[in-house]
NUTITOR-216648 format. One record per atom (N, C-alpha, C): y, x, z; residue in three letters; chain; atom name. Coordinates in nm, 3 decimals. Each point is the difference from the previous one (the first is absolute). Example, Ala and Ser with C-alpha at 12.3 -4.5 7.8 and 13.67 -1.06 7.14 Angstrom:
<rs>
R       y       x       z  aa ch at
R  -0.569   1.319   0.780 ALA  A  N
R   0.119  -0.089   0.000 ALA  A CA
R   0.120   0.090   0.000 ALA  A  C
R   0.105  -0.035  -0.072 SER  A  N
R   0.119   0.082   0.006 SER  A CA
R   0.109  -0.077   0.073 SER  A  C
</rs>
This chain:
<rs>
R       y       x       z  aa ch at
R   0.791  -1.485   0.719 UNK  A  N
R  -0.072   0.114   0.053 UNK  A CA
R  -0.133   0.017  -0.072 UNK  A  C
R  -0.064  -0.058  -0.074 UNK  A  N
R  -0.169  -0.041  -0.005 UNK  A CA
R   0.025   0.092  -0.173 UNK  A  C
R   0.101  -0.002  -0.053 UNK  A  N
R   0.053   0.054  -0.131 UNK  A CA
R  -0.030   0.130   0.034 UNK  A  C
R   0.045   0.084   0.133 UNK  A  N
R   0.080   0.142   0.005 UNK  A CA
R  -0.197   0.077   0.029 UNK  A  C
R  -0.085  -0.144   0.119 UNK  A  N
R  -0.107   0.081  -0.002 UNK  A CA
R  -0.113  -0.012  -0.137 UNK  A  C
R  -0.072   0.113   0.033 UNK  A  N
R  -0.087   0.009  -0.125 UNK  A CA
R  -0.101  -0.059   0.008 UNK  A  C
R  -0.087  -0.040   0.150 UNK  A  N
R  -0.069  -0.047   0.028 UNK  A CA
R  -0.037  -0.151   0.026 UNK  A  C
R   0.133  -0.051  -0.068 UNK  A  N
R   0.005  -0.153   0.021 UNK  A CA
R  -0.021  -0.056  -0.150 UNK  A  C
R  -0.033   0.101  -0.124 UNK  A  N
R   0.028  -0.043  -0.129 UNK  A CA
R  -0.109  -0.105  -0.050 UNK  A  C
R  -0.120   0.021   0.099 UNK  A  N
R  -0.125  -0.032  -0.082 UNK  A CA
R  -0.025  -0.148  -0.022 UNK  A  C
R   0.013  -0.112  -0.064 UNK  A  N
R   0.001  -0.147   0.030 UNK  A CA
R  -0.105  -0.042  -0.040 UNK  A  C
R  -0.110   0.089  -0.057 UNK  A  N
R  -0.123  -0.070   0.003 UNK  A CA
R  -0.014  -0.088   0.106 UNK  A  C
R  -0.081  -0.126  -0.003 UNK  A  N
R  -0.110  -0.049   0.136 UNK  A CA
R  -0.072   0.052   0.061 UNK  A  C
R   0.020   0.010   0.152 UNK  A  N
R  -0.097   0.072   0.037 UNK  A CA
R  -0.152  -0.092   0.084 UNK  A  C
R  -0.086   0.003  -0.063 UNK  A  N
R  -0.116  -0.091   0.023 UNK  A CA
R  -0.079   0.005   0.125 UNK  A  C
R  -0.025   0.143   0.045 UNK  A  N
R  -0.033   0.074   0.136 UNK  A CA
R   0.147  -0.013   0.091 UNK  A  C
R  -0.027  -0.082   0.070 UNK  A  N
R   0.114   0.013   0.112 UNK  A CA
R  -0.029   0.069   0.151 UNK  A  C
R   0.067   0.074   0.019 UNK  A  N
R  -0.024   0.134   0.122 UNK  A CA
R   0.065  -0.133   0.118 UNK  A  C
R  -0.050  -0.059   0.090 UNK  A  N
R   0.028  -0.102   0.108 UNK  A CA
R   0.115   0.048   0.095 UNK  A  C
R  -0.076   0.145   0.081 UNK  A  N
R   0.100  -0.011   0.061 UNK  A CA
R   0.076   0.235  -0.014 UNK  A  C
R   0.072  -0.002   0.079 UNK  A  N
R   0.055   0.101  -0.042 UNK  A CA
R  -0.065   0.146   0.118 UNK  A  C
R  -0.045   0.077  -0.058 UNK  A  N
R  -0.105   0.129   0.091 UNK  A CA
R   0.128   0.102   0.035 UNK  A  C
R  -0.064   0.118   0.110 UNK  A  N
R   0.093   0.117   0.019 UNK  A CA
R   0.052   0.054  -0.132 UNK  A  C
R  -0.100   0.012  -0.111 UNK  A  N
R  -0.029   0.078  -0.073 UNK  A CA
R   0.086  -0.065  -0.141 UNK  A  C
R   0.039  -0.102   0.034 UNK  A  N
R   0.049  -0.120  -0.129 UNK  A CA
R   0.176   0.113   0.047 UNK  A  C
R   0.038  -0.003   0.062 UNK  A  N
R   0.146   0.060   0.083 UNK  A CA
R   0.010   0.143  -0.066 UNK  A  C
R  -0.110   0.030   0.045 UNK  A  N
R   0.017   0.161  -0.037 UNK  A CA
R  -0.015   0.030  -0.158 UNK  A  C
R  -0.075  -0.084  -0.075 UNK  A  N
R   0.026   0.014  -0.114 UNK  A CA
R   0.128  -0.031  -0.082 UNK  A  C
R   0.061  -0.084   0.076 UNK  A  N
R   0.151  -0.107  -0.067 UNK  A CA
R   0.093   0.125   0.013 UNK  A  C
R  -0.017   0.062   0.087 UNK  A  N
R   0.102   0.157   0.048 UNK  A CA
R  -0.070   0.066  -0.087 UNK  A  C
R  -0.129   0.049  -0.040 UNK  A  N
R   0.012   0.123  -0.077 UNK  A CA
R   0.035  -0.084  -0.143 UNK  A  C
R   0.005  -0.123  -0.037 UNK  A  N
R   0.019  -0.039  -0.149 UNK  A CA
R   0.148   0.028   0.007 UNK  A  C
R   0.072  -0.041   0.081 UNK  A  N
R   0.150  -0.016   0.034 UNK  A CA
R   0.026   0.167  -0.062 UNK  A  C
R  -0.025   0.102   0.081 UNK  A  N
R   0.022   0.150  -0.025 UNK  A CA
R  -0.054   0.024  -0.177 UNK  A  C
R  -0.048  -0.087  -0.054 UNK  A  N
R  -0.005   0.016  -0.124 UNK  A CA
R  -0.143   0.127  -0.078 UNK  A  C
R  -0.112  -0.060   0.152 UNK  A  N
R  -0.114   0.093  -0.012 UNK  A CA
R  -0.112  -0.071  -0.117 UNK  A  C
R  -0.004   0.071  -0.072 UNK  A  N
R  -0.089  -0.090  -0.114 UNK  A CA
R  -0.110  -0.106   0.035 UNK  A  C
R  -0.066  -0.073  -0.072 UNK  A  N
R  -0.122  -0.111   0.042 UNK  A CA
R  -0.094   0.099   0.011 UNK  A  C
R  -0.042   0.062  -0.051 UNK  A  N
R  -0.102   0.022   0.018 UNK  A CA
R  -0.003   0.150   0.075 UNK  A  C
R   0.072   0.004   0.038 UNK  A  N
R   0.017   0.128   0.117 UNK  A CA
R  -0.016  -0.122   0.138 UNK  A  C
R   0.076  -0.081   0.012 UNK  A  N
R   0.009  -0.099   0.090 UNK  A CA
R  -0.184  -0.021   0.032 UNK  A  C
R  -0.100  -0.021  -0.080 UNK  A  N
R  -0.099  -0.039   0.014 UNK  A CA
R  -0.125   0.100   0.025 UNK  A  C
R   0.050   0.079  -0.058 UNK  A  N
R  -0.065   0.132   0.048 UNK  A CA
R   0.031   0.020   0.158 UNK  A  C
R   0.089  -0.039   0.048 UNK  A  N
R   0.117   0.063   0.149 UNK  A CA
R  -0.120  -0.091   0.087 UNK  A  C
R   0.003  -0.139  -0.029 UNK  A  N
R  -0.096  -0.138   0.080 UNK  A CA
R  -0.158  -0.041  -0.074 UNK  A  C
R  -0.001   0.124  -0.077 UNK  A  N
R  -0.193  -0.031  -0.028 UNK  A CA
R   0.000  -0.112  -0.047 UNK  A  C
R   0.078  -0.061  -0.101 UNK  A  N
R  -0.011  -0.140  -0.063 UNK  A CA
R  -0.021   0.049  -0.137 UNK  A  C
R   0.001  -0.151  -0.056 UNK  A  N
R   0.048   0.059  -0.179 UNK  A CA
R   0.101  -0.030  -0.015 UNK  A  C
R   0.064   0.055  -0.094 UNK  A  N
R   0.138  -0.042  -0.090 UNK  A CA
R   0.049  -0.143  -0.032 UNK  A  C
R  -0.173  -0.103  -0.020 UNK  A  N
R   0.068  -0.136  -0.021 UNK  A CA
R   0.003  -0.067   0.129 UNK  A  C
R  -0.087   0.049   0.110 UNK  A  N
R   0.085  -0.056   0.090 UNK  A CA
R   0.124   0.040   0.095 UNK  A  C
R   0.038   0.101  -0.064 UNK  A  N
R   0.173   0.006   0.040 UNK  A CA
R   0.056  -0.053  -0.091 UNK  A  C
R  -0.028  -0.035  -0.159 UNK  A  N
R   0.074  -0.153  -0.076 UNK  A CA
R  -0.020  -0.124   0.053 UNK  A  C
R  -0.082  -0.027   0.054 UNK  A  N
R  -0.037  -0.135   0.066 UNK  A CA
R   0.112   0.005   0.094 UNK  A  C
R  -0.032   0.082   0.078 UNK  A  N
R   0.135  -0.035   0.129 UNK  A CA
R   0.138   0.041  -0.019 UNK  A  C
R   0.032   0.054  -0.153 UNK  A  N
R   0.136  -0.030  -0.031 UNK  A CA
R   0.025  -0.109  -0.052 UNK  A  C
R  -0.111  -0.089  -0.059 UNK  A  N
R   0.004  -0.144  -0.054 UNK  A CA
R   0.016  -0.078   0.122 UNK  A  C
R  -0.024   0.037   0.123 UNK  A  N
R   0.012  -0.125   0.112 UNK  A CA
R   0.131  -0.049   0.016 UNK  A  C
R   0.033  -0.117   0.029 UNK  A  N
R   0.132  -0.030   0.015 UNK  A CA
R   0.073   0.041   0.125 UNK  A  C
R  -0.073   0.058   0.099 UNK  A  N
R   0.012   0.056   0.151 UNK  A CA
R   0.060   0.086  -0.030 UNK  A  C
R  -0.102   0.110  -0.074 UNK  A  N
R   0.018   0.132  -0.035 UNK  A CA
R   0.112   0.015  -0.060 UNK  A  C
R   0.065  -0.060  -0.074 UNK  A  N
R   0.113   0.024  -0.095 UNK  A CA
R   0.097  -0.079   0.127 UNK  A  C
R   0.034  -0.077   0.075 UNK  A  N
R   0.088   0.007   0.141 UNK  A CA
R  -0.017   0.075   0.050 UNK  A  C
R  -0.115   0.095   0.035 UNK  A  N
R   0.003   0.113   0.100 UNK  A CA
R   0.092   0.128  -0.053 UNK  A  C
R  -0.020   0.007  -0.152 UNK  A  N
R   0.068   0.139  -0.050 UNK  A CA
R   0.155  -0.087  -0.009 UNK  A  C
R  -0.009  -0.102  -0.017 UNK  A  N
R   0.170  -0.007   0.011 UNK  A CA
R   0.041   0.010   0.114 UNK  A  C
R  -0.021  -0.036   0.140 UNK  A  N
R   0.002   0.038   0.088 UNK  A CA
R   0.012   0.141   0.057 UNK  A  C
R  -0.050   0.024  -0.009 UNK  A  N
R  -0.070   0.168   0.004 UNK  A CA
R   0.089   0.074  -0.015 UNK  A  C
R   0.066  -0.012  -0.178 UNK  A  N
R   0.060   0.049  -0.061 UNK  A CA
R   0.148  -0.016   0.081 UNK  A  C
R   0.056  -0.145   0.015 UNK  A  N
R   0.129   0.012   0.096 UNK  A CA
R   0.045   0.064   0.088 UNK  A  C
R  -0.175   0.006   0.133 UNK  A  N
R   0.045   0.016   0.106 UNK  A CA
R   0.012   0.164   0.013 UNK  A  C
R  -0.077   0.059  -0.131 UNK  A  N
R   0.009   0.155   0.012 UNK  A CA
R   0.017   0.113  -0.093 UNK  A  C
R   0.012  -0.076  -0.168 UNK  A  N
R   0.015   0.047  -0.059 UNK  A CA
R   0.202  -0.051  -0.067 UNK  A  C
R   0.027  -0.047   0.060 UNK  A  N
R   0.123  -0.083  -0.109 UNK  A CA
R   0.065   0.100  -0.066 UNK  A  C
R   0.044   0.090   0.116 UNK  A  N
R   0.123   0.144  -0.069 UNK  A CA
R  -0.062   0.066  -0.104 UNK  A  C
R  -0.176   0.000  -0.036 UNK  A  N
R  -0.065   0.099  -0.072 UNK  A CA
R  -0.098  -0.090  -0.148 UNK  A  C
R   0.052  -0.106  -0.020 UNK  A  N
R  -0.009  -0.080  -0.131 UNK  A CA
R  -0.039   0.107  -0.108 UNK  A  C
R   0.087   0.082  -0.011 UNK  A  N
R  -0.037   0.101  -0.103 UNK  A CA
R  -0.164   0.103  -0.003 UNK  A  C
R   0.007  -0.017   0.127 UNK  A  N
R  -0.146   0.111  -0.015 UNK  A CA
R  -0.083  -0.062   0.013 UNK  A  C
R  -0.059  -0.168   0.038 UNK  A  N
R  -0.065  -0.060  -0.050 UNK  A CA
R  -0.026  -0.038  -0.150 UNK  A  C
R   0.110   0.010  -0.062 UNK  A  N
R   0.005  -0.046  -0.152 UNK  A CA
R  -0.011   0.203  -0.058 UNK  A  C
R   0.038   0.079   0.052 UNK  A  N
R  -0.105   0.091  -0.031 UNK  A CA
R  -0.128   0.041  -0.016 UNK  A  C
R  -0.056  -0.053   0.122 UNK  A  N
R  -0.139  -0.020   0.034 UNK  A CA
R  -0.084  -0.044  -0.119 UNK  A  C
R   0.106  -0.120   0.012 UNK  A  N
R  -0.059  -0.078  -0.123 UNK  A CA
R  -0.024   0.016  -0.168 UNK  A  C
R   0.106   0.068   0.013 UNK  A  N
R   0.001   0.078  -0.140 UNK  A CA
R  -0.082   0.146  -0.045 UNK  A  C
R  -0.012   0.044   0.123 UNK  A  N
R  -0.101   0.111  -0.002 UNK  A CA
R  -0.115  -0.026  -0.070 UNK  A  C
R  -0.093  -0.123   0.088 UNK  A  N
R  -0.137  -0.088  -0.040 UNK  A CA
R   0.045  -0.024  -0.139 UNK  A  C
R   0.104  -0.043   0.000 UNK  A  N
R  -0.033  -0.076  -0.181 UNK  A CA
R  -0.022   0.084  -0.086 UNK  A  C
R   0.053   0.146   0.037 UNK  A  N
R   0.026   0.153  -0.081 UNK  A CA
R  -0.137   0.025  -0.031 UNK  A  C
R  -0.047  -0.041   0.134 UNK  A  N
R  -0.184   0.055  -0.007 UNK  A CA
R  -0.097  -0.083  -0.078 UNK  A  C
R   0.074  -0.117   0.019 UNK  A  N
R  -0.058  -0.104  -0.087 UNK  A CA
R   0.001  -0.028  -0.117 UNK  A  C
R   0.128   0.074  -0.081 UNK  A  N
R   0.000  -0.010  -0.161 UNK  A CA
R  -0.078   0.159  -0.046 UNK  A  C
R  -0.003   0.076   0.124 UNK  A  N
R  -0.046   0.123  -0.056 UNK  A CA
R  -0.117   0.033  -0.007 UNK  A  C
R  -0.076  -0.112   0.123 UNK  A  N
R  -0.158  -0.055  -0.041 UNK  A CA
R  -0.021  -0.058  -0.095 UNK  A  C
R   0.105  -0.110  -0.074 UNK  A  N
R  -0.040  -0.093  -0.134 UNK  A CA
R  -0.013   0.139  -0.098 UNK  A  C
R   0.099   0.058  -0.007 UNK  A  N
R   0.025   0.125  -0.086 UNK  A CA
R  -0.144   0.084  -0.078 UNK  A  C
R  -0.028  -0.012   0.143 UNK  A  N
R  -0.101   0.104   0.006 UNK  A CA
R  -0.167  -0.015  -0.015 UNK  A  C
R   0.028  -0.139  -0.010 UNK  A  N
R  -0.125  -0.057  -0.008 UNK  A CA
R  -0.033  -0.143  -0.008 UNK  A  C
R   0.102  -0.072  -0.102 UNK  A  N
R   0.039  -0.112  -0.047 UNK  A CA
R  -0.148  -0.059  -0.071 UNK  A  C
R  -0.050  -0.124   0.019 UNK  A  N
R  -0.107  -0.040  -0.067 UNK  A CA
R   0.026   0.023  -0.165 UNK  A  C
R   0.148  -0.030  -0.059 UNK  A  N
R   0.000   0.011  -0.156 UNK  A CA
R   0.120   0.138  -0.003 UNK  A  C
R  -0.016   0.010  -0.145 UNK  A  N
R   0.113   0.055  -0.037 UNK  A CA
R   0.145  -0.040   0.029 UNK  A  C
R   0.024  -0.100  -0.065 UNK  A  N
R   0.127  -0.061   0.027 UNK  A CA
R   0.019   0.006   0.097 UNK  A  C
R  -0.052  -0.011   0.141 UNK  A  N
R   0.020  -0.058   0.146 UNK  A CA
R   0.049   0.170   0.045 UNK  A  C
R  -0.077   0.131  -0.045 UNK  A  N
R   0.020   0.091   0.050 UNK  A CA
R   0.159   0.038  -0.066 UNK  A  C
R   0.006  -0.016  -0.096 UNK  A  N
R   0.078   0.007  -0.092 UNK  A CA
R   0.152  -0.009   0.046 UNK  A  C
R  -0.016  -0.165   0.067 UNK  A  N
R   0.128  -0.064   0.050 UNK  A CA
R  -0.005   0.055   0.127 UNK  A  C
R  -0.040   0.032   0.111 UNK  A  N
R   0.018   0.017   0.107 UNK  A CA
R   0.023   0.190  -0.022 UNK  A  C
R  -0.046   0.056  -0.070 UNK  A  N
R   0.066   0.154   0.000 UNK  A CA
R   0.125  -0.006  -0.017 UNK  A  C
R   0.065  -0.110  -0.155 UNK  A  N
R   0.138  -0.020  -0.042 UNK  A CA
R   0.051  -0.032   0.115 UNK  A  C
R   0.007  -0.111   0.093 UNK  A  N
R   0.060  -0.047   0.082 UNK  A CA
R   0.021   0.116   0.116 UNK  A  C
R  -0.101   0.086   0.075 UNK  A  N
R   0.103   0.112   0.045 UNK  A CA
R   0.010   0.076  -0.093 UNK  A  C
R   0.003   0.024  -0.094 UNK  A  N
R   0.138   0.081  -0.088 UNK  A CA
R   0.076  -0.031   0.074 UNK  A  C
R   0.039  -0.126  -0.055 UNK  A  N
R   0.124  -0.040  -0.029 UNK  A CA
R   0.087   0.025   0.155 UNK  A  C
R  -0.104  -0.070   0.089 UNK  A  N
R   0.047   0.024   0.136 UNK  A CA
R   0.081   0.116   0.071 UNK  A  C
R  -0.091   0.098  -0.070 UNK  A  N
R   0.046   0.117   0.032 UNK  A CA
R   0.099   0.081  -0.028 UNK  A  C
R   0.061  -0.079  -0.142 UNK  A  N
R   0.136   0.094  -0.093 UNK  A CA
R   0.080  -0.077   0.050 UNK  A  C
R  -0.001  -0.135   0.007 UNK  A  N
R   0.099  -0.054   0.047 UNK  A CA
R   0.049   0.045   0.159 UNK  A  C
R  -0.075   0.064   0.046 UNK  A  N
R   0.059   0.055   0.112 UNK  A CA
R   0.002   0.146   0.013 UNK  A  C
R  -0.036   0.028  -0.083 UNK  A  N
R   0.097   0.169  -0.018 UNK  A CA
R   0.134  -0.029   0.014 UNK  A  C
R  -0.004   0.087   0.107 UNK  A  N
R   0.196   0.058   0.029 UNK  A CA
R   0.081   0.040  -0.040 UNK  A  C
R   0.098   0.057  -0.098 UNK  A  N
R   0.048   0.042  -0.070 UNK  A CA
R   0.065   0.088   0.047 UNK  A  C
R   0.004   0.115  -0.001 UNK  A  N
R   0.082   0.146  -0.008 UNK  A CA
R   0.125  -0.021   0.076 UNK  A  C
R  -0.003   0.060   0.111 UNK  A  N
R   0.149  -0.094   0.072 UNK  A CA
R   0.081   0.127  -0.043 UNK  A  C
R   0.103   0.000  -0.013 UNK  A  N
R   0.127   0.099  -0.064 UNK  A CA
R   0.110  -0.023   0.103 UNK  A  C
R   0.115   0.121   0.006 UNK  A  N
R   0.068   0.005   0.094 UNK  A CA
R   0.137  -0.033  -0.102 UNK  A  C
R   0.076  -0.080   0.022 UNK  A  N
R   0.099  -0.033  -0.055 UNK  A CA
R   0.103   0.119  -0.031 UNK  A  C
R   0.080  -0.012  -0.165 UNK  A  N
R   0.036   0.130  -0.061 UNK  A CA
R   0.119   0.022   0.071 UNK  A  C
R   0.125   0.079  -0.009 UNK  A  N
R   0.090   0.001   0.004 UNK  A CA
R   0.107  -0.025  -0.101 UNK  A  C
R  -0.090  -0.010  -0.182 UNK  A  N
R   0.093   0.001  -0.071 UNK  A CA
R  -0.110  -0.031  -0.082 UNK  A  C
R   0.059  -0.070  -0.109 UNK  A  N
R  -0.097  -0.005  -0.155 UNK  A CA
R  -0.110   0.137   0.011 UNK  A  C
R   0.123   0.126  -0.022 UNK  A  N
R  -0.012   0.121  -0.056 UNK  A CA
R  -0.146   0.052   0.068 UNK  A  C
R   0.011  -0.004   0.151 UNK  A  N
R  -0.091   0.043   0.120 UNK  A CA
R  -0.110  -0.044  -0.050 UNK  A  C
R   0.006  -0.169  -0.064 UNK  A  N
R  -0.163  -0.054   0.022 UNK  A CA
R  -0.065   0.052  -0.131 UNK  A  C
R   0.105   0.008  -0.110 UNK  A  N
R  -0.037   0.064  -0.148 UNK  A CA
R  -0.111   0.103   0.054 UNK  A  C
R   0.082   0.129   0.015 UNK  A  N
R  -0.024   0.152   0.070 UNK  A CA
R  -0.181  -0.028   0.046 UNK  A  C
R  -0.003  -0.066   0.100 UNK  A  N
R  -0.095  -0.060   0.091 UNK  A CA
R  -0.080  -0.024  -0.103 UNK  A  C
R   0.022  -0.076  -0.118 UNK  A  N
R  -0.137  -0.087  -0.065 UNK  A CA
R  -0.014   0.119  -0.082 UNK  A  C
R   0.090   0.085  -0.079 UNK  A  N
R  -0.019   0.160  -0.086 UNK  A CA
R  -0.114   0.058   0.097 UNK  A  C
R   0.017   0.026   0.083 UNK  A  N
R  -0.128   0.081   0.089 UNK  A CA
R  -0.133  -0.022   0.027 UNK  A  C
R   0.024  -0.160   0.023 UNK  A  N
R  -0.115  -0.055   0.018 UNK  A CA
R  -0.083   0.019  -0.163 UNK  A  C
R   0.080  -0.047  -0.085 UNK  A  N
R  -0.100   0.001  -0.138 UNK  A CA
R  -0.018   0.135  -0.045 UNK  A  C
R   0.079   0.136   0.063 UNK  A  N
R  -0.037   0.110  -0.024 UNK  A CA
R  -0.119   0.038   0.101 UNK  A  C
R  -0.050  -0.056   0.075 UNK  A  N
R  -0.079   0.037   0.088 UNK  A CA
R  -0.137  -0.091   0.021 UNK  A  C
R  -0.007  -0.099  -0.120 UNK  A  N
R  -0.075  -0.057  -0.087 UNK  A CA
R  -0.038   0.050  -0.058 UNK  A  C
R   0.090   0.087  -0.120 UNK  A  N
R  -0.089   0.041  -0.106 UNK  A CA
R  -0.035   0.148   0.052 UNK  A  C
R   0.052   0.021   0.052 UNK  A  N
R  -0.070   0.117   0.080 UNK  A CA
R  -0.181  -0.006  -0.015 UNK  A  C
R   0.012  -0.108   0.087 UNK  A  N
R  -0.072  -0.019   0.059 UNK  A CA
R  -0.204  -0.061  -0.140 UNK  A  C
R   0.078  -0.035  -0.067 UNK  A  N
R  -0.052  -0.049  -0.154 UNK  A CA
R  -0.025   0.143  -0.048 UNK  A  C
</rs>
């Protein structure tokens, strides 16, 4: 399970240990779960950003979202790992955009490229009835190309 969440990845040490667990420790594990960014999360509880990393570094904290995650998310795995992928979207598109070097901006624009073609959909087509039909079909289309040129 600790694979599927996103919030269990971080294995740094965490040096600041949060003792015991607040209202507010709960309500954050649910909006991380829904796949609400960090730093929206911290904005939401008037904190900063590193201390909502701190308390994903707790070892509590990372039982609570597995927990969490069982008792209310299990059927919806996917839109947590959406969630999650959203942030990262925002996160290479911040490196992108304002990368300390070249290279760094460089690689993180390439990388959603790439992200992004690879998930282009491809043209769904309705199956021919005959060679002849789909020929016909592709004649039009490239006449309505160069049309279009």
């Amino acid at each position: 399970m600790e694979s599927i969440l996103p919030h269990l990845h971080d294995e740094r040490e965490c040096t600041n240990i949060v003792q015991k667990e607040k209202p507010w420790h709960r309500s954050l594990a649910y909006l991380l779960l829904q796949g609400v960014p960090q730093n929206e999360c911290a904005k939401q509880f008037d904190c900063s950003p590193q201390m909502i990393s701190i308390l994903r570094r707790q070892e509590w904290f990372k039982a609570l979202l597995v927990q969490l995650a069982d008792l209310n998310f299990s059927g919806d795995m996917f839109g947590i790992l959406e969630g999650a992928a959203f942030e990262s979207i925002t996160v290479l598109h911040d490196i992108a955009l304002g990368g300390k070097s070249e290279q760094v901006r460089v690689s993180a624009a390439t990388t959603l490229l790439d992200k992004f073609l690879k998930h282009q959909r491809p043209k769904e087509t309705k199956p021919h009835d005959s060679p002849q039909a789909e020929l016909d079909e592709l004649d039009r289309e490239i006449a309505a190309l160069e049309n279009e040129v």
